[in-house]
Each structure stands twice: as structure tokens, then as C-alpha cells.
C-alpha positions in Angstrom: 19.3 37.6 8.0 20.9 36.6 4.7 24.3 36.9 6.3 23.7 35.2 9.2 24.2 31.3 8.3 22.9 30.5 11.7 19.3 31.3 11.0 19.6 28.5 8.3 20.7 26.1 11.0 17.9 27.0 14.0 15.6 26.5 10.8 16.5 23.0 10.0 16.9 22.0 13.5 12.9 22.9 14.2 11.9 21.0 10.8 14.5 17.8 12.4 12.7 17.8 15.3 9.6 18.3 13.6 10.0 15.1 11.2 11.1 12.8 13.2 7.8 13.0 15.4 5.7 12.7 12.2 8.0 9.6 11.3 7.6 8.4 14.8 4.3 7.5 14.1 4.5 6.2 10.4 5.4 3.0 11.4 2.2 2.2 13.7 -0.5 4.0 12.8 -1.8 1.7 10.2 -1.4 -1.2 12.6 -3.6 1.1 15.2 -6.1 2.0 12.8 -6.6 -1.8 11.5 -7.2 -2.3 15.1 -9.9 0.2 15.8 -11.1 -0.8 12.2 -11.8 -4.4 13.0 -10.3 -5.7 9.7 -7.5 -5.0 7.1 -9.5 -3.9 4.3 -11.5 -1.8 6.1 -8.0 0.0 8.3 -7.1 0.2 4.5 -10.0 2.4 3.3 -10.3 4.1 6.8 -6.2 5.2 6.7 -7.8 7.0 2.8 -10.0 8.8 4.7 -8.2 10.0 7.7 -5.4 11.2 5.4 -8.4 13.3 3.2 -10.0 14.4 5.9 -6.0 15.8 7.1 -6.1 17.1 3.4 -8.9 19.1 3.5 -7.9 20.9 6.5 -5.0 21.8 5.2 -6.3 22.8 2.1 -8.4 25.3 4.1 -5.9 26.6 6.3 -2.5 26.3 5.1 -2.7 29.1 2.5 -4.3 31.4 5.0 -1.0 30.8 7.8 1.2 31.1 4.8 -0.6 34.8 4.5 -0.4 35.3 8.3 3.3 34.4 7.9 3.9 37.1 5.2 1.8 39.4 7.6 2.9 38.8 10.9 6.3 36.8 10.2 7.2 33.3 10.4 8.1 32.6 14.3 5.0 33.0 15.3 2.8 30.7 12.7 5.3 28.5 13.0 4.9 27.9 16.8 1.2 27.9 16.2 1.4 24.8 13.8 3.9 22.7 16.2 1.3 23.4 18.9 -1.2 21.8 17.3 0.4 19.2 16.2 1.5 18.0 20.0 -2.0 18.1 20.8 -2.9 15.9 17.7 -0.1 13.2 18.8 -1.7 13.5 22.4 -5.3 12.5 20.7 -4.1 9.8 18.8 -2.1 8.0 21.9 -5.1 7.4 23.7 -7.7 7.5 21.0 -10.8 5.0 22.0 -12.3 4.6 18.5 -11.5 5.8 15.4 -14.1 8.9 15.9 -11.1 10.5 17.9 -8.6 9.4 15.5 -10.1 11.8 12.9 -10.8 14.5 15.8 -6.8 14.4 15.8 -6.1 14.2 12.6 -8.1 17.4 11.4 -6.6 19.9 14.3 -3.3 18.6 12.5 -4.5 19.4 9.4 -6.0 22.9 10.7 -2.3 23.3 12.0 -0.2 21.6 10.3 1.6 24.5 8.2 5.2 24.0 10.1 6.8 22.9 6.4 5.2 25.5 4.4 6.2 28.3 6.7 9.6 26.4 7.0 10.3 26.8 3.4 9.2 30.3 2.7 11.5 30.9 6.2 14.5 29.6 4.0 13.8 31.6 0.9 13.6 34.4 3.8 17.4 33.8 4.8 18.8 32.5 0.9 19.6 34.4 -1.9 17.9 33.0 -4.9 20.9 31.4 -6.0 21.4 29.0 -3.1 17.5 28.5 -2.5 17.8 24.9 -4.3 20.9 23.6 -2.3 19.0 25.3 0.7 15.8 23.5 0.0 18.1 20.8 -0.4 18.6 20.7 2.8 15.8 21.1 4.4 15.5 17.8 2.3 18.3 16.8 3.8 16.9 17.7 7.5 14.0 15.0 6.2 15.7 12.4 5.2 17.7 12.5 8.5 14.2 13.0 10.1 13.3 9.5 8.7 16.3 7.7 9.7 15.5 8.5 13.2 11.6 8.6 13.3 10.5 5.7 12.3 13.7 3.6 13.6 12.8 4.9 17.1 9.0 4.8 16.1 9.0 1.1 15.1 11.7 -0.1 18.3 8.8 1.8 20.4 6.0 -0.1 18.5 7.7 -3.3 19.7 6.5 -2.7 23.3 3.0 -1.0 22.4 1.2 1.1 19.2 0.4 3.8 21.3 3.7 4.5 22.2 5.5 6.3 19.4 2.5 8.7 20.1 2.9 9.9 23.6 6.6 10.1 22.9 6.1 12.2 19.1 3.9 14.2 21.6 6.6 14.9 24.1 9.4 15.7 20.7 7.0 18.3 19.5 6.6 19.6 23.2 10.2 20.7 22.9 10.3 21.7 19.8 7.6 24.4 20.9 9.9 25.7 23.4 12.9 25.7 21.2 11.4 27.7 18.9 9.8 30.2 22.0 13.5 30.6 23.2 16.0 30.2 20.4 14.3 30.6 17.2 14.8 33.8 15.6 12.4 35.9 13.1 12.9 35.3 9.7 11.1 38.4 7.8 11.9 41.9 9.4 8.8 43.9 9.4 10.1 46.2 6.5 9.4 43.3 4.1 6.2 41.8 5.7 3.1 42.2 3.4 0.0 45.1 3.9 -2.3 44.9 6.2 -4.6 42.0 6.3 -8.0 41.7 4.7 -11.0 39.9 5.0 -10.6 38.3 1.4 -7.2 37.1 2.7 -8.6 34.8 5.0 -10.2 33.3 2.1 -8.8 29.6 1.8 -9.2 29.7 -2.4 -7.4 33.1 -2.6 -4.0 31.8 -2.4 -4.5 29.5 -5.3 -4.8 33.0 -7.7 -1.2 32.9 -7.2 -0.9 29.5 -9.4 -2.2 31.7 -12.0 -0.1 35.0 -11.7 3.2 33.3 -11.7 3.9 32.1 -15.5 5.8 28.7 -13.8 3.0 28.0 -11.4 0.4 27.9 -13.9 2.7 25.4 -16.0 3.6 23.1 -13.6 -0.1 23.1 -11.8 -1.3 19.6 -13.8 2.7 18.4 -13.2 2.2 18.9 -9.7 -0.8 17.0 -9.4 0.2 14.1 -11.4 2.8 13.6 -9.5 1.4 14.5 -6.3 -1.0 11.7 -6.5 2.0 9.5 -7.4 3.4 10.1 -4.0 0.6 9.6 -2.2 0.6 5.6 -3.1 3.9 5.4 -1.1 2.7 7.3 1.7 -0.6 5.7 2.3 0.1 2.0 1.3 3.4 1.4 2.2 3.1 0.0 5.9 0.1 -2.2 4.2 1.8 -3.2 1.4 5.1 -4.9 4.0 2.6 -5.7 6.2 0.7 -8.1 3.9 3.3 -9.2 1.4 6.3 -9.4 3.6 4.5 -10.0 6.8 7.3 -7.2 8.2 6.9 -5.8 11.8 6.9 -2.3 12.8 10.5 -2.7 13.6 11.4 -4.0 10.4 9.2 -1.3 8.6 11.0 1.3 11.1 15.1 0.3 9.5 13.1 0.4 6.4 12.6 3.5 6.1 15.6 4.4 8.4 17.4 3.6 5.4 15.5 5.5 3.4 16.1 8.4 5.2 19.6 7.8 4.7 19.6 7.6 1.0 17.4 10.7 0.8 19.5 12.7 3.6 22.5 11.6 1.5 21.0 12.8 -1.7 19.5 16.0 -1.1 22.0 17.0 1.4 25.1 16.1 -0.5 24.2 15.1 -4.1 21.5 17.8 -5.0 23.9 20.9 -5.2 26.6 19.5 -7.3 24.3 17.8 -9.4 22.3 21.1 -10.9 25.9 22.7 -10.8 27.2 20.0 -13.2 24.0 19.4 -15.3 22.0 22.3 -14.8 17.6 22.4 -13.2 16.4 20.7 -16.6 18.5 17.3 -16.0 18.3 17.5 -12.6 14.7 17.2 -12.4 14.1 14.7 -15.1 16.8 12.5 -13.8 14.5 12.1 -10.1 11.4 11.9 -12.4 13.0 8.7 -14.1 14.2 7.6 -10.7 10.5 7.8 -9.3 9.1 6.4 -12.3 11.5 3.0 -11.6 11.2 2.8 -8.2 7.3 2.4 -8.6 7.9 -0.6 -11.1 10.2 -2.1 -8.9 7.6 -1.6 -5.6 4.4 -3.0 -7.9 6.7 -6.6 -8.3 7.9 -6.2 -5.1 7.5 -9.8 -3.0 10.8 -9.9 -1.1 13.0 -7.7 1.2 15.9 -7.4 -1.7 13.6 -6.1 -3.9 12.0 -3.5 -1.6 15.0 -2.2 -0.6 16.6 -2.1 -4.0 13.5 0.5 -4.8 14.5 2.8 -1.9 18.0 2.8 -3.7 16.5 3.6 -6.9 13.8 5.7 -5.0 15.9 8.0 -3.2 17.3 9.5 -6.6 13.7 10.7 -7.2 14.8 13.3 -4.4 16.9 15.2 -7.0 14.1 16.6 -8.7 11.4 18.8 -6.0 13.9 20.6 -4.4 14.9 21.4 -8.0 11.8 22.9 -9.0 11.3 24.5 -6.1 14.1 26.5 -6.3 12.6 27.4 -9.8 9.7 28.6 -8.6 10.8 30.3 -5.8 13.0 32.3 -8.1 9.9 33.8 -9.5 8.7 36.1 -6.7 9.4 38.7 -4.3 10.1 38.4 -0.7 7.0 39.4 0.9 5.2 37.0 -1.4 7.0 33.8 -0.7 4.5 33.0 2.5 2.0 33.1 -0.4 3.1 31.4 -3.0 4.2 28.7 -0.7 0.7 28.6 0.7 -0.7 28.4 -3.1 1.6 25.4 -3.4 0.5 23.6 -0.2 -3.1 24.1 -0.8 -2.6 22.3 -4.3 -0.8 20.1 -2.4 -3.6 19.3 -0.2 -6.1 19.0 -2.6 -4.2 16.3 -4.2 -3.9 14.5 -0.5 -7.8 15.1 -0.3 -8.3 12.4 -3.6 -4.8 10.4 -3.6 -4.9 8.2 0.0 -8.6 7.5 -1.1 -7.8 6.5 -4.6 -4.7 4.8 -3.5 -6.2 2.9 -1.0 -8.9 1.9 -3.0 -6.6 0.3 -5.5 -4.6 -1.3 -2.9 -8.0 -2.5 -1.4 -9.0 -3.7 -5.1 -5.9 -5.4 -5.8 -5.5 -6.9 -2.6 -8.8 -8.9 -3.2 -8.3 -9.9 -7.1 -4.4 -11.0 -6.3 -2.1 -8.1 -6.7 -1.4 -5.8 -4.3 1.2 -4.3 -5.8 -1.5 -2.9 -7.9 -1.7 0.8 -6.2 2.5 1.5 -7.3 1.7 0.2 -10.9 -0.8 3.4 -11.1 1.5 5.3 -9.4 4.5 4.6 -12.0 1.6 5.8 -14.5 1.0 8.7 -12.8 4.6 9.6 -12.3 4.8 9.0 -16.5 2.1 11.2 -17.1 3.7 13.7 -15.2 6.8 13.6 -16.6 5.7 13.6 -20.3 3.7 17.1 -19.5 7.1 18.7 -17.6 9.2 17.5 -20.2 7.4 20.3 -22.7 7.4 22.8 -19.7 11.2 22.8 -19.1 11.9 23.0 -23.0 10.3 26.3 -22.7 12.3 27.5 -19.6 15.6 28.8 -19.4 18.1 26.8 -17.6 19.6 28.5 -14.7 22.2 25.8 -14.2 25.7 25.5 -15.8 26.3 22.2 -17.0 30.2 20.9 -17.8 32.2 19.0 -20.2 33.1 16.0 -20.0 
């Protein structure tokens, strides 16, 4: 598969078509769930919880399709988690109450392993050399996900909330069949894992892996730090514009258009040359700064120039996951890259169980003592915190890139 560039592309077109129906929706669920909420503060809080409850589900379930992937192959676990999510957008477009909103958004969390198994496929088909510019790429594939998803999402929130949902629903429709008749297999069965067994179906197994792998066990805290950094963004950004700019979802849709632009033109273009000329260790610190500013920048945030300025300065942040992931991914075998991919999504999940609540409880907070932008000023501290502990991680690392002169 490694010589065959072409499984590269059939795996970034599923993960395009992917994002832009989760970006579809970005742009109007908060103004569906303030609806069926009755009230802004409380659509605040209840966005925490349906993005825990999402969380916890995933916690439970990604590392075990992450195994299945190693045991079975990708293809399959893959077409599995798109299912689902169809029937999640499907829920959520003609959800009554916000009972079936959460009914939704835990079978998406139950299914929703289509990124994890799309990055263990791309470590499948890249030697370990060009996994960073390949996760890169699949960075890429999300920023251009976001120019389109939410553009469309918030022109289509214009006429209704519930639209963006039945169409997400129909994009993930045909992504199913794409990958039924024109994705290939990733992992030939010579390097598939042994046979299954009962303790691998056991959600907390995976996370042994954090433990195993010298890397993973160093980065663990990192990741969290900065995990619950990005989870301000994603759970009080639509409030946030909302409330202080009084934006629409159109406006918040070319919003984030553009910052799926930036990203697309970052990760996609920028990413590759830049650990080439500087090497992993600068890379990464450089989008850790970038993050750090971006969250000042949002916290003070009370016009359009401003907000857009941090997506500039945010974008750069982009530099530094695909970075380490291309680090870690350097540290294991084939057959365990479903695995450790799973170990990193369950860590990831159990960060998303605790960040939208705490997130949106500080949003909620600030909102009522006169600072809303209170939620990005812990997330810059976050993103610090996280940074200061990397910083003595990566000293102790060698660095695979080969920085130049001059």
C-alpha cells in the first residue's frame, strides 16, 4: 500500500467528506439547543453536557474500534463509524426536546471513531518519515473541511436550524457508499493483530499503551493540558460571537470558513517545510506559542477585527499536533498503530468528558459577572501550563528534523 499514493488520496477524500458534515452543523447547533433549552445560560451549560456525554462514549468505545481496526482492518470500522454518524445527524434534524438531542449525540459518540481509524489508516500507507507531512494533511483535508462546512452550514441556517442537519445527514450518506465501493483496505491481513480477546474489548485496556510507549507516558499530562485548552474554542465559540458580536450563523459560518483556510493552508503547505527547516522541537513550540496568543487575543475580543486577527494568529497553532503526532507514531509497529491511536483518543475523550463542562461553566460565570471572554483567558493558562511541561519533554528527545542555516 505504501507505494500506492492513491490510498492516501481515497483516505483524505472520506475524512473531507466526513468534516465538512460535522462543520455543517457547528454553526447552528448552539442556536438549536438555546432553543430547546429555553434560555442562553442554560443552552450554555446544556451544550457542556451534550459534548460530555459525546465524550464519554467515545471514551468507551473508540479504543475498542481502534482494536477491531488492528484486528479486522480499517475499511470496515471505518464504515461502521460514518454509519452511525448519519443516523446521529438524522436525530438531531428533527429532535423534539433536548432528550433526543443527547439520544443522538451518544450513538455518535459510540461511533464516532472515523478520525482515529483515519489516522492509524495513514500511518498504514506512510513510511515513518512522511507520517508528519501526511498527518499534515489530513490537517489539511480539515481545514478545507471547515471552509466548506460551516460556510454551507451557516448559508443553510439562514433558511432554518434544522437544515444543516438533514443535509450533514445526506453528505455522510454518501460518504458510506464511497467508502463501500471505492475505498480500499489499508492493513493486509499479514500485519493485522492476534486474535481478539475478551480483555480487548475492555474500554481502559488501550490506555496501558500510554504507559508502554516512553513518549506517551511523557506527553500524557501535555496532552491533557492542552486538550482542555481546545475545548474552550470548541464549546464556546458560537456563544461567545453570538453574545458579544451579536453574529449570525452566516457570519459565524465565513468565520470559520476562513479559518479553515488558514489551517488548510498551514498544515497542508506550511507544516512539511517547516519541521524540514527547523526540525519537530521548534515546530511544535512555535504552534504552542501561536495557541497561547490566539487565546489572549479571543479573551479581549469585542469586535470582528480582533476575532479574526486570532484565527490568523490561531491557525499557526496548527504546526504543532500533527508534529507530535508524527513523533509518536514513530514509536510503534504497524499492527499496533489502531492501538495506540485508540489509547490517544480515549485520553482524548476523557479530556472532552470534563473540558465543554468546565468551559462552559466559565463562559456561564463570566457571562454573568461581566466578562465573557473569561473561558479563553483559562484556556491561554491552560495552553501555558502545557507548554512549560512539553518544553522539558522535548529537551529530552532527539530531534528527528534537520534544521538549516541561515
Amino acid at each position: 500500500m505504501r507505494a500506492r499514493p492513491a490510498a492516501l488520496i481515497f483516505i483524505l477524500l472520506t475524512a473531507l467528506i466526513d468534516i465538512i458534515g460535522i462543520g455543517l452543523i457547528i454553526p447552528v447547533l448552539p442556536g438549536l439547543v438555546k432553543e430547546l433549552a429555553g434560555s442562553e445560560v442554560a443552552g450554555a451549560r446544556t451544550i457542556g453536557l451534550l459534548t460530555a456525554a459525546y465524550a464519554v462514549m467515545q471514551f468507551i468505545f473508540a479504543p475498542i474500534l481502534g482494536v477491531l481496526s488492528d484486528r479486522f482492518g480499517r475499511r470496515p470500522v471505518l464504515l461502521f463509524a460514518l454509519s452511525g454518524m448519519a443516523l446521529d445527524y438524522l436525530l438531531l434534524a428533527f429532535a423534539p426536546n433536548l432528550a433526543w438531542l443527547f439520544v443522538g449525540r451518544i450513538l455518535a459518540g459510540i461511533t464516532g471513531a472515523s478520525l482515529t481509524v483515519a489516522n492509524a489508516y495513514i500511518a498504514d500507507v506512510s513510511p515513518p518519515e512522511d507520517r508528519a507531512k501526511n498527518f499534515g494533511l489530513l490537517g489539511a483535508t480539515f481545514g478545507v473541511g471547515f471552509i466548506l462546512g460551516p460556510a454551507l452550514g451557516g448559508l443553510l441556517g439562514e433558511y432554518g436550524l434544522r437544515v444543516p442537519f438533514m443535509v450533514a445527514a445526506a453528505l455522510t450518506g454518501l460518504n458510506v457508499l464511497y467508502g463501500l465501493f471505492v475505498l480500499p483496505e489499508s492493513l493486509p491481513v499479514s500485519a493485522r493483530g492476534k486474535a481478539m480477546r475478551r480483555a480487548d474489548l475492555n474500554p481502559l485496556l488501550p490506555l496501558k499503551a500510554l504507559g508502554e510507549y516512553p513518549i506517551l507516558r511523557s506527553l500524557a499530562l501535555t496532552f491533557v493540558l492542552l486538550g482542555l485548552a481546545g475545548q474552550v474554542i470548541f464549546s464556546t465559540w458560537v456563544l461567545y460571537t453570538e453574545r458579544v458580536l451579536t453574529w449570525t450563523p452566516g457570519q459565524n459560518g465565513v468565520a470559520l470558513a476562513f479559518f479553515g483556510l488558514l489551517t488548510a493552508a498551514v498544515q497542508g503547505g506550511l507544516i512539511g517545510p517547516f519541521i524540514a527547516r527547523f526540525g519537530d522541537r521548534r515546530t511544535i513550540m512555535t504552534g504552542l506559542v501561536a495557541s497561547i496568543l490566539e487565546f489572549l487575543v479571543l479573551s479581549v475580543a469585542r469586535s470582528g477585527a480582533l476575532l479574526y486577527a486570532s484565527l490568523v494568529v490561531g491557525a499557526l497553532g496548527g504546526l504543532a499536533n500533527p508534529a507530535i503526532q508524527g513523533l509518536i507514531s514513530r514509536q510503534v509497529s504497524e499492527s499496533e498503530q489502531g492501538r495506540v491511536q485508540g489509547a490517544i483518543t480515549s485520553l482524548n475523550s476523557l479530556v472532552a468528558v470534563v473540558g465543554p463542562v468546565l468551559a462552559t461553566a466559565v463562559y456561564a460565570y463570566g457571562l454573568t459577572h461581566g466578562f465573557p471572554g473569561a473561558a479563553f483567558l483559562m484556556g491561554a493558562l491552560l495552553s501555558v501550563a502545557g507548554t512549560l511541561l512539553i518544553l522539558g519533554v522535548l529537551r529530552g528527545m532527539p530531534d528527528t528534523g534537520r534544521p538549516t542555516q541561515g
